[in-house]
C-alpha positions as CSV (number, residue, x, y, z in Angstrom):
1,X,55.8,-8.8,76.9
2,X,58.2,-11.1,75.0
3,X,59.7,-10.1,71.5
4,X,57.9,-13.2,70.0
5,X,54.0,-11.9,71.5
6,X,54.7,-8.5,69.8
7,X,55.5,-9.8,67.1
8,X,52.4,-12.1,66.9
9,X,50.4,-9.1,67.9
10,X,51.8,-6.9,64.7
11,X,51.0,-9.5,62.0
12,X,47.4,-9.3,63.7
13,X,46.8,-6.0,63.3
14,X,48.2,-6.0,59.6
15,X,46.1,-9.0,59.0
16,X,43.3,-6.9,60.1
17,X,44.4,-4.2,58.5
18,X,45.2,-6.3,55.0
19,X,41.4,-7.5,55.6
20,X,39.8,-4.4,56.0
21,X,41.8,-3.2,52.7
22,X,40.9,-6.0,50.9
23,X,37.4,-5.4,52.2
24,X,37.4,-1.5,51.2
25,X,39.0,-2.1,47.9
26,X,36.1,-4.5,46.9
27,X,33.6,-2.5,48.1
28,X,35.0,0.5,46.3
29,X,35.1,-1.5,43.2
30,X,31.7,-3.0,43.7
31,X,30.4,0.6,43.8
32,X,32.3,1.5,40.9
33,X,31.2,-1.0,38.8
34,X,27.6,-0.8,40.2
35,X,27.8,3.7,39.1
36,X,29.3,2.6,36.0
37,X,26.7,-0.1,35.2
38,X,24.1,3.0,36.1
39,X,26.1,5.2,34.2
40,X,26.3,2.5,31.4
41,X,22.4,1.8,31.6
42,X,21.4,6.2,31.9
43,X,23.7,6.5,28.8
44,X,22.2,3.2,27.3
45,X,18.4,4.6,27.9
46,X,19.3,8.0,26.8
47,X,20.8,6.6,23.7
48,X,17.5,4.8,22.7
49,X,15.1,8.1,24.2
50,X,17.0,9.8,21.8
51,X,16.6,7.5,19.1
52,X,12.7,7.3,19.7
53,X,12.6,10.7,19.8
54,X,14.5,10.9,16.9
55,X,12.6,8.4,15.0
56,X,9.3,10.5,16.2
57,X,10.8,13.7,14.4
58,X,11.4,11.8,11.7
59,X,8.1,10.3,11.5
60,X,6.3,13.4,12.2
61,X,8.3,15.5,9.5
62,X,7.9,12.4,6.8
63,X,3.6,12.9,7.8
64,X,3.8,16.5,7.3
65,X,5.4,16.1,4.3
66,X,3.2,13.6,3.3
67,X,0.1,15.4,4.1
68,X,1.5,18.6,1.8
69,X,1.8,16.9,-0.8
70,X,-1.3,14.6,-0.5
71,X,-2.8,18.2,-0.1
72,X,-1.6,20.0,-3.5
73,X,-4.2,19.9,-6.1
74,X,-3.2,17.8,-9.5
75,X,-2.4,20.0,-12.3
76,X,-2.2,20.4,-16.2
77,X,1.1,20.4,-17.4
78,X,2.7,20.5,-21.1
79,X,5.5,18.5,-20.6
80,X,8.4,17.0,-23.2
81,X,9.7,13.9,-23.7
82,X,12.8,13.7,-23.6
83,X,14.0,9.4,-22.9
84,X,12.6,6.6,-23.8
85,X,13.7,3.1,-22.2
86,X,12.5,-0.5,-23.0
87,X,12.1,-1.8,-20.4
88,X,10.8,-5.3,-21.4
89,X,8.9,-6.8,-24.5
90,X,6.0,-4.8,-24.4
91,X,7.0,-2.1,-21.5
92,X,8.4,1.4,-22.1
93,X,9.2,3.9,-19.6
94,X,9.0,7.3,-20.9
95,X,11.1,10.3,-19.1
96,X,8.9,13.7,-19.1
97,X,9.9,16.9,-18.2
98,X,8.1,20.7,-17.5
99,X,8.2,22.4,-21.0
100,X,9.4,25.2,-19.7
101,X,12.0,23.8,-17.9
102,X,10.7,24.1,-14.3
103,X,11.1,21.0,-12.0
104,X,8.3,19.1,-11.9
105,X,6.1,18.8,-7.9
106,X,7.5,16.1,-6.2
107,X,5.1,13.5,-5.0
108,X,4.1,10.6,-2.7
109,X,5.3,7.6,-4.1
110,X,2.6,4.9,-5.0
111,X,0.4,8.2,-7.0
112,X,-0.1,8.6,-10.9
113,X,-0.8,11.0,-13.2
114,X,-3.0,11.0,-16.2
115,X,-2.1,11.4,-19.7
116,X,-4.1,12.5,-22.4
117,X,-3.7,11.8,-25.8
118,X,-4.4,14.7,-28.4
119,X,-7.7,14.4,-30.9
120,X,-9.6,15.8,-32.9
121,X,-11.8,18.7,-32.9
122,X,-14.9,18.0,-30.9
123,X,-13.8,14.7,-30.0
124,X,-13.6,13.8,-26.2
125,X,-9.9,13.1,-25.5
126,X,-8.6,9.4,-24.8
127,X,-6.9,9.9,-21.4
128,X,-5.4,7.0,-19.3
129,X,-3.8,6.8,-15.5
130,X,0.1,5.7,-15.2
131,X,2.0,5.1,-12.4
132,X,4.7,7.6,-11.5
133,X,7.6,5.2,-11.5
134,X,10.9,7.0,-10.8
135,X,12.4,8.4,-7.3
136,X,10.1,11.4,-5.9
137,X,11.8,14.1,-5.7
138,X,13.9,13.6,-9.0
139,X,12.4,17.0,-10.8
140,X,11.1,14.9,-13.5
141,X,8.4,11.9,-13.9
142,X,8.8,9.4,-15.3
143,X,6.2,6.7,-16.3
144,X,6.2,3.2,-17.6
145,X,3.5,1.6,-20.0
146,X,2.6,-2.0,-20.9
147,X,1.4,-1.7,-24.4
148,X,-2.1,-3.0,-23.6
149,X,-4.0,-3.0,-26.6
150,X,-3.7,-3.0,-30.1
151,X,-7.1,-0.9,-30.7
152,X,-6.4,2.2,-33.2
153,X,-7.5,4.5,-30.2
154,X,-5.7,3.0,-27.6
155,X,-3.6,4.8,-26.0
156,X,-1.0,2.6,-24.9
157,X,-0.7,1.5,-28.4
158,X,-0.6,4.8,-29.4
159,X,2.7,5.7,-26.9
160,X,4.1,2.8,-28.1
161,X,4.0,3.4,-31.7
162,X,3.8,7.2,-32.4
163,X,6.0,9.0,-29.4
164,X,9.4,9.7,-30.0
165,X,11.8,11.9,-28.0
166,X,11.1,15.6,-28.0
167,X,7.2,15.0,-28.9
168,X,4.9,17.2,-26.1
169,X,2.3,15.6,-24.3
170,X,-0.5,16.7,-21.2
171,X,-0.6,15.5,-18.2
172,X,-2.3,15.8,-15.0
173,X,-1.1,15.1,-11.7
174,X,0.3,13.8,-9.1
175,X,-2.7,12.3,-8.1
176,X,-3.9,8.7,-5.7
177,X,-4.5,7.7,-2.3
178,X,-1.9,4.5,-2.6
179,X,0.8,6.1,-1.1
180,X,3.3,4.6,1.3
181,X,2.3,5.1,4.9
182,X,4.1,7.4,7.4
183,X,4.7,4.8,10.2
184,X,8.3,3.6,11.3
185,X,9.2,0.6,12.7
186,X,6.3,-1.6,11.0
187,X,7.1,-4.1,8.7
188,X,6.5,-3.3,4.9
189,X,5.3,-5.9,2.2
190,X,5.2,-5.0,-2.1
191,X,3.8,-7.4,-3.8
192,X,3.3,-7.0,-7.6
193,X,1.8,-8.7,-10.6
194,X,3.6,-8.0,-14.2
195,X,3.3,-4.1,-14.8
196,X,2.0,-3.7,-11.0
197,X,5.7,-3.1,-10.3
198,X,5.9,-0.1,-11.4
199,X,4.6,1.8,-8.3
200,X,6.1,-0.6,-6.0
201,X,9.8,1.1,-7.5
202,X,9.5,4.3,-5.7
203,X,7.6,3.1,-2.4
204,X,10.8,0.6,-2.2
205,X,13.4,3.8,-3.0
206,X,11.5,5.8,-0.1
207,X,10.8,2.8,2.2
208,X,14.6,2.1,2.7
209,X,15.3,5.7,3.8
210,X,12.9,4.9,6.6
211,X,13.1,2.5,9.9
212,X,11.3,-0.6,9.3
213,X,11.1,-3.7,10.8
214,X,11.7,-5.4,7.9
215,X,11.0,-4.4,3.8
216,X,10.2,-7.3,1.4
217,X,9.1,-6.8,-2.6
218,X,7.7,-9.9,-4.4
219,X,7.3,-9.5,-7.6
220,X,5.8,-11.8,-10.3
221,X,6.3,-12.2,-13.8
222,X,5.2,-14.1,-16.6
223,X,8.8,-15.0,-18.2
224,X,12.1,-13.0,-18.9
225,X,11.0,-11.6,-21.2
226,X,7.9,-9.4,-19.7
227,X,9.9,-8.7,-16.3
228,X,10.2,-5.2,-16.3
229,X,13.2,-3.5,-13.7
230,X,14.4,-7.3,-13.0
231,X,17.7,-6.1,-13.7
232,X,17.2,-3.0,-11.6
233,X,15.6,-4.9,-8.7
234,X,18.2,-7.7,-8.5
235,X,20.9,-4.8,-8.6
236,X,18.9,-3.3,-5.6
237,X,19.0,-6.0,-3.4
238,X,22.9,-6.9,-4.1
239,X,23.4,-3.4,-3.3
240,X,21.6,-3.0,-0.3
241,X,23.1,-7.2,1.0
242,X,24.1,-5.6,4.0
243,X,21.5,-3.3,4.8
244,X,20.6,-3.0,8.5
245,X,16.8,-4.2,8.1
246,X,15.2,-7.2,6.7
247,X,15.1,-6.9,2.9
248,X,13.9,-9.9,1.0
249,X,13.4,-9.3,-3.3
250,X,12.0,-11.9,-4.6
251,X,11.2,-12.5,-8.3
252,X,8.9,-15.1,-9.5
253,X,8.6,-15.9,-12.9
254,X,5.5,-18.3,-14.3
255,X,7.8,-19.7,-16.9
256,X,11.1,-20.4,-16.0
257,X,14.1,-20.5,-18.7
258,X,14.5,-24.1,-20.4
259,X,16.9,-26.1,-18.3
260,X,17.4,-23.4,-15.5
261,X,16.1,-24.8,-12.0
262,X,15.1,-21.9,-9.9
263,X,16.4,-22.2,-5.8
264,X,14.3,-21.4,-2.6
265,X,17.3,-18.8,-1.6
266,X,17.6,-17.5,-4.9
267,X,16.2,-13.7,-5.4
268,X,15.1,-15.4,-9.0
269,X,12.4,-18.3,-8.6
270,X,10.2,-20.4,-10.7
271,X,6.4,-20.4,-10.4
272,X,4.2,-18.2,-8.0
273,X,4.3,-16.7,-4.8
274,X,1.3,-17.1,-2.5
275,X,0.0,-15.1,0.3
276,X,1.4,-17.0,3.0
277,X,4.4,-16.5,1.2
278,X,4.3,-12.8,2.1
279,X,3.9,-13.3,5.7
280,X,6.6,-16.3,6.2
281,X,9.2,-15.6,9.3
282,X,6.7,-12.4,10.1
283,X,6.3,-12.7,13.8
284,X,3.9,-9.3,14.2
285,X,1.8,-9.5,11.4
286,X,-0.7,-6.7,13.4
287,X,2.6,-4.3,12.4
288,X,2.7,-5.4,9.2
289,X,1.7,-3.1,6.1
290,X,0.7,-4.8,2.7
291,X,0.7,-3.1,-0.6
292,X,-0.8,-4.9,-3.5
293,X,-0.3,-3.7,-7.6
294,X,-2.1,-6.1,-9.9
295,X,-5.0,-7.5,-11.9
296,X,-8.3,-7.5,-10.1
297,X,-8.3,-11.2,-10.1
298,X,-4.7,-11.4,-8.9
299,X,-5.4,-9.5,-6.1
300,X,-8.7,-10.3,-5.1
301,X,-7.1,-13.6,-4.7
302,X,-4.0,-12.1,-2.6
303,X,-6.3,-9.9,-0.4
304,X,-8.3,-12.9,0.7
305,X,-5.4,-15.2,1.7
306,X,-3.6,-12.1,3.3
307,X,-7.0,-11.8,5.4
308,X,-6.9,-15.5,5.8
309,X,-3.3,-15.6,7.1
310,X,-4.0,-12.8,9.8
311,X,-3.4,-9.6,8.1
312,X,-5.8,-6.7,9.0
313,X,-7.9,-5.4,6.4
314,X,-6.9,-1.3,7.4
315,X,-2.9,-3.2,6.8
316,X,-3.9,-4.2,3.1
317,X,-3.5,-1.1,0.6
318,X,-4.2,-1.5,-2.9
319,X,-3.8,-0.1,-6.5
320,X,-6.2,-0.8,-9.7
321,X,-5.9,0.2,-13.3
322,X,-7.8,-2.0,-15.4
323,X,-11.0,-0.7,-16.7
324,X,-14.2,-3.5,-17.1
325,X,-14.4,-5.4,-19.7
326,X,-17.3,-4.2,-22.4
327,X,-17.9,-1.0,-20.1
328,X,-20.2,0.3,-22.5
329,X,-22.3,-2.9,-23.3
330,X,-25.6,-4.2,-21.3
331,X,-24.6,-6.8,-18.5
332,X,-26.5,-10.4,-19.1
333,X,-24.7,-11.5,-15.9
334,X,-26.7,-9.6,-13.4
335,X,-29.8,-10.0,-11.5
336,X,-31.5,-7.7,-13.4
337,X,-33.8,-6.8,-10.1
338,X,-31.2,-4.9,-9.3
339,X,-32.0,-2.7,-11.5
340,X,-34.7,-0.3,-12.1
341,X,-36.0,1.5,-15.3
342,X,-35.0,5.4,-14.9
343,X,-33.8,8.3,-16.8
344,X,-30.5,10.1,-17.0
345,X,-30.8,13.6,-18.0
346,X,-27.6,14.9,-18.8
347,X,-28.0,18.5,-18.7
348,X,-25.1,20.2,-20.6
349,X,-26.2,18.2,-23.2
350,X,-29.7,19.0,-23.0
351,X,-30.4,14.9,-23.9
352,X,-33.1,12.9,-21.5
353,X,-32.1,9.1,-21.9
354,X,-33.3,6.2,-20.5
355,X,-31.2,3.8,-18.3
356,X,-33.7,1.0,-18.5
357,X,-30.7,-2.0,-18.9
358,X,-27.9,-3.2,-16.6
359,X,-25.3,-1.5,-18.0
360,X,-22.1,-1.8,-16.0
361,X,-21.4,1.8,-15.1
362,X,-23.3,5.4,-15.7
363,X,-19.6,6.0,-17.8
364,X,-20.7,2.8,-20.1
365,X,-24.0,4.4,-20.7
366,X,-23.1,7.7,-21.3
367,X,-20.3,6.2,-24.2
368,X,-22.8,4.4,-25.6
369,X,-25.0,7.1,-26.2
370,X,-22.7,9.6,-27.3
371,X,-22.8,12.0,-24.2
372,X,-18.9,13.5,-24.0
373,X,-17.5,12.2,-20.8
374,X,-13.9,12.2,-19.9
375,X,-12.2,8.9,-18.3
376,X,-8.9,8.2,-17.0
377,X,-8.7,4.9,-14.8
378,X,-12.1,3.8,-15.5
379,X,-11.7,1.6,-11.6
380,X,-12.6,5.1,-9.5
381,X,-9.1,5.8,-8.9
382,X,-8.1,9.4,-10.9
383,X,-11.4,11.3,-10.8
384,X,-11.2,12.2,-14.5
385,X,-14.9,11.2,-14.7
386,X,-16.0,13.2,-12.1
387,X,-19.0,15.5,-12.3
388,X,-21.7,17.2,-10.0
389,X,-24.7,15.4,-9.5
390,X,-27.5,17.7,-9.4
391,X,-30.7,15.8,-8.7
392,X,-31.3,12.1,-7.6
393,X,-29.2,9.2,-6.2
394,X,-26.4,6.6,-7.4
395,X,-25.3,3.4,-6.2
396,X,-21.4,2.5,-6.3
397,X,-20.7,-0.8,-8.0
398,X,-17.1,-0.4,-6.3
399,X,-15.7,2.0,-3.8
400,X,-14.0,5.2,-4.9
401,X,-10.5,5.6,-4.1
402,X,-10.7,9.2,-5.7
403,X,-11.9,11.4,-2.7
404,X,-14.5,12.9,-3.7
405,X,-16.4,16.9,-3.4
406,X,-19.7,17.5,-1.7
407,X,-22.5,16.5,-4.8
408,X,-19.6,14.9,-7.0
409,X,-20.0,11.5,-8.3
410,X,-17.6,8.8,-10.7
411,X,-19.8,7.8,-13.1
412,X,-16.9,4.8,-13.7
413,X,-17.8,3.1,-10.8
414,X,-21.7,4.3,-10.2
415,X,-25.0,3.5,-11.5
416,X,-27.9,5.3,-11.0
417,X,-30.7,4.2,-8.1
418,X,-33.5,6.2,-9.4
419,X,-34.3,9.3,-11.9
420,X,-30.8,11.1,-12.1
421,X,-29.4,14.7,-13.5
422,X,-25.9,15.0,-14.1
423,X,-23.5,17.8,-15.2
424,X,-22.5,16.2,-18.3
C-alpha cells in the first residue's frame, strides 16, 4: 500500500469519525434541549398547579371568612364619635368607635349598619341604614351620610346639624347581603350613583387584594361639588397605575366645570356613563360580576341595559336605601283590584284596623295609624321592621334582601292578602 493510499484511508476514517461526532454532539444537544424544554414545561405547569392551587386556598379561606362573618348576628353597640370629615357639600363621614374601647367586628364589605337616633319617652325611635364605608377590618366604622332631608325628624338632618365629636350614639350591625363575592379570577364592575359610592369604597379596597380579571369603578356625580371620595378615588387609581390587573376609575360628573373639556382617557369625564359603558373591552362577560349603588330609577335603568348588553341576572348585585315616597299615604296609582278590604289586628297593641285602601306597605299603614313600628331602610334591606306573623298571608310589593326567620315578615315591603295578625 503506497504512503499516499494510507494516507487517503486516515482522512477517511477521521472524516467518519468527525461525522459521527458531529452527529453525536447534535443529538446530545437535541436531547438536552428537548429534557430541558420538559424540564422547562414540568417546572412551567407546576408553577401555574401551584398557583391554582394557591389561588383555590385563597379562595376557599376568603369563603370561609366570608361565611363567618355573614354568619354573626348584628348587634347593639354604644359607640363614640370621635371624627368627623366633609366629605362634599352635603356628605359627612362620621368615625365611630366601641365605647368601651373594644375593636369593633369586622365585616363584609358592601354591609351597613343601622343607627338610631335618641327620642323621647314612648316615642318609637327614628332609625336609618348607612353604609359601612371604611376598610373592613380597621377596628372602627366608619359611615358616610348625604344630608337627605331637611324634615325636623330626619335623621340625616339631624347628624348633620346636632353631632359633634365625642357625642354617643346606637348602632346595630354589621348587617346586608350586598357583599363582594368570593370568586377569583372574574371580572369585577362598581358602578355608583352620587352617595352610592360609599359601599363601592371598601368592596374596591378588598377587591384589589384579590385575583381578578380585571376591577373597574364608575362612578357618577352631579358636579364637584357633590362628588364625595373623588379625591380619594383619583389618588387610588394613580397609586395602583401599575397594578397587575385591569383597573379602570372612572368619574363622571353631570355638570362639568365652566370652560374645562373632559377627555375619553381622562379618569375625570363630563356627562354619564351608560351600561354598555360598563361592559366596553369585556371579552367574558358570563365572568363578569356587576355591583350596582344608586337611586331606584338609576338602576332600574342600569340593570336593564346590563341585561340587555349580555350580563346575567345571578352577575347583577344590588344595594337600595331610599324609602317610597308618601309610605304612609293611600296609593291613587294602583289598580285598586289588587286590593282587597281586610283587617290588620295588631296584637301587642290590642287595636283591630281595617286595611280597606291601597296603601303602599303594611309599615305605611301601621304609621298612619299610630301602631309603634320600628324602620331602618324602609326598601326590605335591614330587617328593622321585622315581626312574626301570627295568622294570615302577605304579598311582597318587592323582594326582601333581609333573610328572613320561619313566620317573619317586613312589613316595609309587604301588604297584606287577606285578614292578617301581626306581633306589633
Amino acid at each position: 500500500m503506497s504512503p499516499f493510499t494510507f494516507t487517503l484511508e486516515k482522512l477517511a476514517i477521521a472524516a467518519v469519525a468527525a461525522v459521527v461526532a458531529i452527529f453525536f454532539y447534535q443529538v446530545t444537544r437535541s436531547v438536552r434541549r428537548l429534557v430541558k424544554e420538559r424540564w422547562r414545561r414540568e417546572a412551567d405547569e407546576a408553577s401555574q398547579l401551584q398557583l391554582r392551587q394557591t389561588e383555590l386556598a385563597m379562595t376557599l379561606h376568603q369563603s370561609f371568612h366570608d361565611l363567618s362573618l355573614r354568619q354573626q348576628e348584628a348587634r347593639w353597640f354604644d359607640v363614640q364619635v370621635v371624627r368627623i370629615d366633609q366629605e362634599s357639600t352635603d356628605t359627612r363621614s362620621f368615625y365611630l368607635i366601641e365605647q368601651g374601647g373594644e375593636p369593633l367586628p369586622a365585616f363584609l364589605p358592601g354591609q351597613h349598619v343601622l343607627l338610631e337616633r335618641p327620642c323621647g319617652r314612648g316615642e318609637v325611635p327614628e332609625c336609618r341604614c348607612y353604609s359601612l364605608s371604611e376598610e373592613a377590618r380597621a377596628g372602627y366604622w366608619r359611615i358616610t351620610v348625604k344630608r337627605a332631608s331637611d324634615r325636623e325628624t330626619s335623621v340625616s338632618r339631624w347628624l348633620h346639624d346636632s353631632v359633634v365629636v365625642g357625642d354617643r350614639l346606637r348602632v346595630r350591625g354589621p348587617s346586608g347581603a350586598f357583599t363582594l363575592q368570593s370568586c377569583t379570577a372574574r371580572h369585577v364592575v362598581f358602578a355608583s350613583a352620587g352617595v352610592g359610592v360609599t359601599p363601592m369604597i371598601p368592596m374596591l379596597q378588598q377587591a384589589m387584594q384579590r385575583p381578578h380579571g380585571s376591577i373597574r369603578l364608575f362612578a357618577q356625580f352631579r358636579d364637584v361639588d357633590h362628588a364625595p371620595f373623588a379625591e380619594y378615588l383619583l389618588s387610588f387609581a394613580h397609586r395602583f397605575a401599575d397594578f397587575p390587573d385591569d383597573l379602570r376609575i372612572r368619574l363622571f360628573l353631570t355638570r362639568f366645570p365652566r370652560g374645562v373639556k373632559g377627555e375619553e382617557d381622562n379618569a375625570i369625564q363630563e356627562g354619564k356613563f351608560r351600561a354598555a359603558d360598563l361592559c366596553e373591552g369585556i371579552d367574558a362577560l358570563d365572568a363578569t360580576d356587576v355591583y350596582l349603588c344608586g337611586p331606584e330609577t338609576w338602576l332600574h335603568g342600569m340593570r336593564t341595559g346590563l341585561l340587555d348588553a349580555g350580563i346575567a341576572n345571578e352577575n347583577i348585585y344590588f344595594e337600595l336605601f331610599h324609602a317610597p315616597a308618601n309610605e304612609s299615604s293611600p296609593s291613587t296609582n294602583r289598580d285598586k283590584k289588587e286590593f282587597v278590604p281586610c283587617s290588620v289586628h295588631f296584637r301587642q297593641s290590642n287595636r283591630l284596623e281595617e286595611f280597606a285602601t291601597a296603601f303602599p306597605s303594611l309599615l305605611g299603614f301601621a304609621i298612619k295609624t299610630d301602631i309603634p313600628m320600628n324602620s331602618g331602610c324602609r326598601t326590605g334591606a335591614c330587617g328593622s321592621c321585622a315581626v312574626r306573623l301570627l295568622e294570615g298571608k302577605v304579598r311582597y310589593t318587592r323582594k326582601p334582601q333581609y333573610p328572613l326567620k320561619p313566620n317573619e315578615i317586613l312589613p316595609c315591603v309587604c301588604v297584606p292578602d287577606g285578614n292578617i295578625v301581626v306581633d306589633a
